[in-house]
Wavefront OBJ file of the C-alpha trace (Angstrom):
o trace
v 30.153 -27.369 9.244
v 27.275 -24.651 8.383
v 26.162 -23.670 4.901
v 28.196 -20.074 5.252
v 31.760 -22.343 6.302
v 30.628 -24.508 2.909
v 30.079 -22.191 0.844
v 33.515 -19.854 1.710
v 35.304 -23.182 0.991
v 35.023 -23.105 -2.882
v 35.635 -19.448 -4.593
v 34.626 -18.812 -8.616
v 36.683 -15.418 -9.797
v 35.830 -15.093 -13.061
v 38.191 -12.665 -15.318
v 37.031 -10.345 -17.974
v 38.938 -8.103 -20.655
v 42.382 -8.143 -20.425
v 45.046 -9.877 -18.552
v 47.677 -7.392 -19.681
v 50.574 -5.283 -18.418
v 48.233 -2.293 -18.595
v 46.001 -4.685 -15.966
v 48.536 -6.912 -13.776
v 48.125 -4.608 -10.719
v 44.328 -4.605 -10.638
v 44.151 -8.530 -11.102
v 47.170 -8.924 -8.881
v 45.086 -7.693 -5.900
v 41.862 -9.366 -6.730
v 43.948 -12.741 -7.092
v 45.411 -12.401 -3.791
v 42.449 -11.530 -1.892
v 40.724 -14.189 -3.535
v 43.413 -17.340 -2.129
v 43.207 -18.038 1.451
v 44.337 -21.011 3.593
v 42.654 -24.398 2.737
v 40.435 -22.442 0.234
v 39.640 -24.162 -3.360
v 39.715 -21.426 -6.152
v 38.748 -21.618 -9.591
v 39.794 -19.089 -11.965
v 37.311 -18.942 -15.036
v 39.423 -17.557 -18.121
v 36.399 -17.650 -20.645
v 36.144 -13.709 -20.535
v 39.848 -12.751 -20.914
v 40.360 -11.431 -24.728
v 44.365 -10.646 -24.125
v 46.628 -12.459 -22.485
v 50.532 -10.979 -22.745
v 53.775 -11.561 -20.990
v 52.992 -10.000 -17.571
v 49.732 -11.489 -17.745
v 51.422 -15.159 -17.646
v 53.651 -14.062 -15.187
v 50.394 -12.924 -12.624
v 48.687 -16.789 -13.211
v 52.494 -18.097 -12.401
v 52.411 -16.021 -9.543
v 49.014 -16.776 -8.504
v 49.600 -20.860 -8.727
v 52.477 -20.484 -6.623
v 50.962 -18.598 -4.102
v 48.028 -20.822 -3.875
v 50.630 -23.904 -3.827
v 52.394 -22.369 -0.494
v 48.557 -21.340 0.927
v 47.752 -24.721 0.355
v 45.269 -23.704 -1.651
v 43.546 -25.362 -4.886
v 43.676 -23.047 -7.461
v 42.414 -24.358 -10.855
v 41.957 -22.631 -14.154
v 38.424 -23.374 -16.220
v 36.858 -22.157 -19.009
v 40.491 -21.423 -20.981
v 39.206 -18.665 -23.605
v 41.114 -18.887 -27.349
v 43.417 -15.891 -25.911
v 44.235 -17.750 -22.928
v 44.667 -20.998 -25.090
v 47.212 -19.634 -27.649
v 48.857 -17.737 -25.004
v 49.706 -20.774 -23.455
v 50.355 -22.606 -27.137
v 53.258 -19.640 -27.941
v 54.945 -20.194 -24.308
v 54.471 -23.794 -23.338
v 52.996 -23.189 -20.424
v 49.973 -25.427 -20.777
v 51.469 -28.184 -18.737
v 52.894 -25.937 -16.209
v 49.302 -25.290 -14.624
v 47.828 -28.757 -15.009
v 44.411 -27.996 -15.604
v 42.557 -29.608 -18.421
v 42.135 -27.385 -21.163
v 38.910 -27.828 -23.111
v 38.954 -26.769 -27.149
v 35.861 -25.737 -28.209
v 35.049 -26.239 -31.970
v 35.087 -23.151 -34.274
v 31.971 -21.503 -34.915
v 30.276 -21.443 -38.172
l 1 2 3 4 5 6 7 8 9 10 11 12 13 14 15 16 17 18 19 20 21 22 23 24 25 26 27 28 29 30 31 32 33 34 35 36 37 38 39 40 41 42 43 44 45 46 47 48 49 50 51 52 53 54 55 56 57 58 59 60 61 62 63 64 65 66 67 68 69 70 71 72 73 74 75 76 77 78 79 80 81 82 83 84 85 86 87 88 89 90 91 92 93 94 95 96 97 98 99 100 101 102 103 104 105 106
């Protein structure tokens, strides 16, 4: 395996801003282009400020889709939106990534 077959195994997509109704289209098609066969993904969700109802459903969606890829999709870097988001549905456990809490600042 060369460098450039490496380095297309393992994908970082962070998200920024929103992960809203307003957005689910936009974020939609940069998920999807982003999972491939045998591809590892890692979502980082430090830059998302909103997370709503459509924007849960689009991370559903997405760990499906990687699940019937077979591709490992993991979400990092869970930002306080993403966290309480998750809190308010229950959905923390659905995606089975490690969520880190960060301490609040001073």
């Amino acid at each position: 395996m060369n460098d450039a077959q490496a380095e297309s195994l393992y994908r970082i997509l962070p998200l920024e801003g929103g992960l809203t109704i307003y957005s689910a289209n936009e974020h939609l098609q940069l998920l999807m282009q982003a999972l491939a066969c045998d591809v590892e993904v890692e979502l980082d969700l430090g830059g998302v400020d909103e997370l709503d109802c459509a924007g849960l459903q689009l991370l559903i969606l997405a760990k499906q889709e990687a699940a019937r890829m077979n591709c490992a999709l993991r979400l990092t870097n869970h930002s306080p939106a993403v966290i309480e988001a998750f809190e308010l549905s229950g959905l923390g456990t659905f995606f089975g990534d490690p969520i880190l809490i960060q301490p609040a600042s001073e």
